[in-house]
C-alpha positions as CSV (number, residue, x, y, z in Angstrom):
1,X,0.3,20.6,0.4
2,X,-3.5,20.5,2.3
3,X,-2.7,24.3,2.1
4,X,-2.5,24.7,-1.8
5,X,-5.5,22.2,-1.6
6,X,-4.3,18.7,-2.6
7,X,-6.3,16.0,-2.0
8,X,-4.3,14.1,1.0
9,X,-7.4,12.1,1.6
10,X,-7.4,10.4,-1.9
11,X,-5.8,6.7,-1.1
12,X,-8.0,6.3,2.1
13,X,-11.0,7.3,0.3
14,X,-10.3,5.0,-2.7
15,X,-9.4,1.9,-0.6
16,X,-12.2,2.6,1.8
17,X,-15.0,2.3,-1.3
18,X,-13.4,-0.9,-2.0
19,X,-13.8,-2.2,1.8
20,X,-17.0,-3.5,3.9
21,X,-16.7,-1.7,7.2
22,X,-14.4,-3.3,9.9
23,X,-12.0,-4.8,7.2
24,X,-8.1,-5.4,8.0
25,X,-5.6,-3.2,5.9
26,X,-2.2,-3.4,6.0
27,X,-0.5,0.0,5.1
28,X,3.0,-0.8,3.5
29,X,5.5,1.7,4.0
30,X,3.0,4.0,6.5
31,X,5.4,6.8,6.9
32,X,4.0,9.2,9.8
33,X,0.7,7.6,9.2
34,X,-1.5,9.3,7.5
35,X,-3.5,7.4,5.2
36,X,-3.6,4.9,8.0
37,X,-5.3,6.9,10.2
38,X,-7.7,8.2,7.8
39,X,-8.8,4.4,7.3
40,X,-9.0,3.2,10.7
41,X,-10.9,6.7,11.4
42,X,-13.1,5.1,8.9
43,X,-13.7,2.0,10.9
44,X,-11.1,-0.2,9.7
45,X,-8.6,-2.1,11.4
46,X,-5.2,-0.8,10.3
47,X,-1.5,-2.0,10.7
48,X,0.8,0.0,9.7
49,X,4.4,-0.9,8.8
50,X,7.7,1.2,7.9
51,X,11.7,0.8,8.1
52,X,11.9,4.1,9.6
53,X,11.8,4.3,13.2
54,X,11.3,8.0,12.9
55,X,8.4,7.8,11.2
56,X,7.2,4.8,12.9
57,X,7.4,7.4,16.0
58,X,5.9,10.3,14.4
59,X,2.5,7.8,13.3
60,X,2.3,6.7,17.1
61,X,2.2,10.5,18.7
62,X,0.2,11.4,16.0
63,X,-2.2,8.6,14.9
64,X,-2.9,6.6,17.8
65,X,-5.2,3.5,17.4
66,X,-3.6,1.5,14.5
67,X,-0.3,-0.6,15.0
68,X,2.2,1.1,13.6
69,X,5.6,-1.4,12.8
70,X,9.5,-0.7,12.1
71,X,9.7,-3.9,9.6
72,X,11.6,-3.5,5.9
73,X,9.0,-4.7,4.1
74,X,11.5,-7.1,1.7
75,X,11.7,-9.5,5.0
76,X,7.9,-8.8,6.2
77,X,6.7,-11.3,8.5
78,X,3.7,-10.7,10.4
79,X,2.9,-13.8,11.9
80,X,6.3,-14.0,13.7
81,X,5.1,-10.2,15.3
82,X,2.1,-11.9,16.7
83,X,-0.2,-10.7,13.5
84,X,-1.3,-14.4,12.0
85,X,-4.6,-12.8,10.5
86,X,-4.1,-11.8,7.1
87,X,-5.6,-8.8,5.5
88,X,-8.5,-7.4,2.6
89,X,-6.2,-5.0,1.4
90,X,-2.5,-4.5,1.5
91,X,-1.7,-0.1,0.6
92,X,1.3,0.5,-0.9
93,X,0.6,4.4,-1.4
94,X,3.4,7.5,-1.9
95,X,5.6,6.1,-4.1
96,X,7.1,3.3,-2.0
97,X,7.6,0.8,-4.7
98,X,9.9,3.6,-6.2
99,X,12.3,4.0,-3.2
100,X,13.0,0.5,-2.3
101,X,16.0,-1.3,-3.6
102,X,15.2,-2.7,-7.1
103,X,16.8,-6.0,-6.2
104,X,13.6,-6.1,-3.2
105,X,11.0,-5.4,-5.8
106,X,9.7,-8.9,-6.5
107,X,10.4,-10.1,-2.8
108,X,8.0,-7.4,-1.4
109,X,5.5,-7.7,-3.8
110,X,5.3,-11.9,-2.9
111,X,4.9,-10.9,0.7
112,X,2.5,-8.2,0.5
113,X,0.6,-11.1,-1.6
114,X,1.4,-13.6,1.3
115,X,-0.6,-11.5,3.6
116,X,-3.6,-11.6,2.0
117,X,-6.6,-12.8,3.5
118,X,-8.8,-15.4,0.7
119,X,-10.1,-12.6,-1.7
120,X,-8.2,-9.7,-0.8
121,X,-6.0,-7.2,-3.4
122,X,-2.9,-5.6,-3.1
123,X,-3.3,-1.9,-4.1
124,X,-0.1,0.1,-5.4
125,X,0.2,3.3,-6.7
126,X,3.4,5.1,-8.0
127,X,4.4,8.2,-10.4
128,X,5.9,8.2,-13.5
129,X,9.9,9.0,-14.1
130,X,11.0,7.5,-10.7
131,X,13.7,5.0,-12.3
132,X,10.8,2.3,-12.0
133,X,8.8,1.7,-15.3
134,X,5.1,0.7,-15.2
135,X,5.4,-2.1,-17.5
136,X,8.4,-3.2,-15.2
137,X,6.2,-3.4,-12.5
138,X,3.6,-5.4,-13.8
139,X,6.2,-7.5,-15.1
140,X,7.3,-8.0,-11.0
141,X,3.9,-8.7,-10.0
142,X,3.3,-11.2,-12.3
143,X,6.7,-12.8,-11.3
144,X,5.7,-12.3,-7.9
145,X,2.4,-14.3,-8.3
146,X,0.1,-11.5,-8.5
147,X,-2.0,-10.5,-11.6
148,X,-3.1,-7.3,-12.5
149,X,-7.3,-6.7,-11.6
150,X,-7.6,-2.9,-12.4
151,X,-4.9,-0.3,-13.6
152,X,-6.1,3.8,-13.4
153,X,-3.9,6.7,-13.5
154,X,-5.0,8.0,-10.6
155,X,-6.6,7.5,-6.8
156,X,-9.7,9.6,-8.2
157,X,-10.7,6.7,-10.8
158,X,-9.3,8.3,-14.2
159,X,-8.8,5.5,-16.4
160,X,-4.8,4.3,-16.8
161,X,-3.5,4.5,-20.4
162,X,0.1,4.2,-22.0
163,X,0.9,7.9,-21.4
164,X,-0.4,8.0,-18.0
165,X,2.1,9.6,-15.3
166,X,0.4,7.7,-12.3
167,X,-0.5,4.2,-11.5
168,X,-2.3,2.9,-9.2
169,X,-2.4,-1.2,-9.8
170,X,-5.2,-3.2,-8.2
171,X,-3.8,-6.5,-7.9
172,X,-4.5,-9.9,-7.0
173,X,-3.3,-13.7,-6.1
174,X,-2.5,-15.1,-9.7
């Protein structure tokens, strides 16, 4: 993809503007890492969590310096790993939301909120026509006591209308 120039760097970029240096960031559903390690690169302190052992593996070798997590983010617990300080902003980048069971929706979307630090959001971002509506999604966050701050269509700022085929929902405590 970096090779037919997209922008890999897009979520890190758009979460770090949002952060004072040194800021906590949980990165839900990490995969191998990579937007991660662009933020603690950036001089953030990044945990990063995913069900996948694999890919859990793959961020260690290749992105050392975060914490990287197998946890399945419907039963997330950090304080019971030893991580009782909560964060500024809980990532929820590449689709996640979109491949997690829909019955888990509303239970991860309370915990990311759960491990928020006093003012912090919950950032989300997700294509269109992957069998989860936007509109569906705002109704889960609302259900899962978060409210909706800022919705764009893309991580480069574009402004989010109804035809949009991206979202990326800035959300906070309700």
């Amino acid at each position: 993809m970096a090779r037919e120039g997209a922008d890999l760097g897009g979520e890190a970029r758009f979460v770090d503007a949002m952060l004072a240096r040194g800021s906590r960031v949980l990165d839900a559903g990490c995969g191998p890492g990579r937007v991660g390690s662009l933020l603690a690169a950036a001089g953030h302190d990044v945990v990063g969590v995913d069900l996948d052992p694999v890919l859990i593996a793959a961020a260690e070798e290749d992105h050392p310096g975060p914490r990287w997590l197998v946890a399945d983010l419907a039963e997330l617990d950090l304080p019971a790993q030893g991580i009782a300080e909560g964060f500024d902003v809980v990532l929820c980048a590449g689709h996640v939301m979109t491949f997690v069971a829909p019955s888990t929706r509303r239970e991860i979307l309370r915990r990311m909120g759960v491990h928020l630090r006093d003012g912090g959001r919950v950032v989300v971002g997700f294509g269109a026509g992957r069998d989860y509506d936007f509109d569906d999604f705002l109704t889960d966050a609302e259900a899962s006591g978060l409210a909706a701050d800022l919705l764009l269509s893309s991580w480069d700022l574009r402004p989010f209308r109804k035809d949009s085929d991206f979202l990326v929902a800035i959300l906070r405590p309700a």
